[in-house]
Residue, then its C-alpha position, 0 to 999 in steps of 0.5 A: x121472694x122465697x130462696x128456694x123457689x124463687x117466688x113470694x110465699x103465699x099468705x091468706x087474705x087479711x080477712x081469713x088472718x083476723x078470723x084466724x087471731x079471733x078463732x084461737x083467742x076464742x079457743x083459748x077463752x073458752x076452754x079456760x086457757x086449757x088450749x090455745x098455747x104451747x111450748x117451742x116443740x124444738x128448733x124448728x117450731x115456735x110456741x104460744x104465750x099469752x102477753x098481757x100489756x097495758x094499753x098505752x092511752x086507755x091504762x086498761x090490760x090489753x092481751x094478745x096471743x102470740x108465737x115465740x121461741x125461748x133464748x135462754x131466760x128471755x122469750x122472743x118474739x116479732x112486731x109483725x101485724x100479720x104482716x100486714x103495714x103498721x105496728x101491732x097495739x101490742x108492741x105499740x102499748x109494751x113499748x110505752x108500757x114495758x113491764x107485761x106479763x107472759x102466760x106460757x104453757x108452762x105457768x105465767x112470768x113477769x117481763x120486761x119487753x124491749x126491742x132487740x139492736x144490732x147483733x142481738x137482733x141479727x142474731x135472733x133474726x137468724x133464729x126466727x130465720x131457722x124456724x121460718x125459712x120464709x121470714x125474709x120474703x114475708x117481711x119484705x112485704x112490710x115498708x118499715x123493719x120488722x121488731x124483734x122483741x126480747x121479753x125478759x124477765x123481771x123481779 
């Protein structure tokens, strides 16, 4: 249920979500990485990065686009799957592989992806909380806790 009004937030059908994920990688391939990401704007919006992981059973270089905020040098991210059942690959690969590498706006950085415990992750769920007031009522519609993920940096 959404706090403020009472009821649960509307999502698309799952259908319209993958052709949404499929049409913004499309953007940003084809445009050559001109379009398809940007910077958190303030703190109310989020951002764009490309992580690229390696694939927990193939070894080969998985990439996906997703929405991020920056705390101080680490960039966060959540599990989500669309909100959907399921963890995402992408988290389920940088959790057997955690070195990645992330392609902001900005230029590309080396990471190391974790997810975050106890009071980080409160901490930083609150955050998310700030820039989507409806996170609580679209995790709720997951059986399982949605991951915070810290990506940090590395050597």
């Amino acid at each position: 249920m959404s706090p403020a009004s009472g009821r649960r937030p509307w999502l698309p059908p799952r259908w319209f979500i993958r052709l949404a994920w499929h049409a913004h990688r499309a953007i940003y391939r084809v445009s050559g990485g001109r379009f398809g990401l940007w910077p958190p704007k303030d703190s109310e919006h989020w951002g764009t990065l490309r992580l690229t992981t390696i694939g927990r059973r193939t070894g080969h270089e998985r990439s996906v686009l997703l929405g991020y905020f920056e705390d101080g040098p680490n960039l966060v991210t959540l599990a989500m799957n669309g909100w959907g059942e399921g963890e995402p690959a992408w988290w389920l690969n940088l959790r057997a592989h955690p070195e990645a590498t992330a392609v902001l706006k900005s230029g590309t950085r080396a990471v190391r992806g974790r997810a975050a415990t106890g009071d980080e992750r409160a901490r930083l769920w609150d955050r998310w909380r700030e820039i989507d007031r409806d996170l609580d009522a679209f995790a709720a519609r997951r059986s399982t806790e949605t991951a915070v993920v810290v990506l940090e940096p590395r050597d």
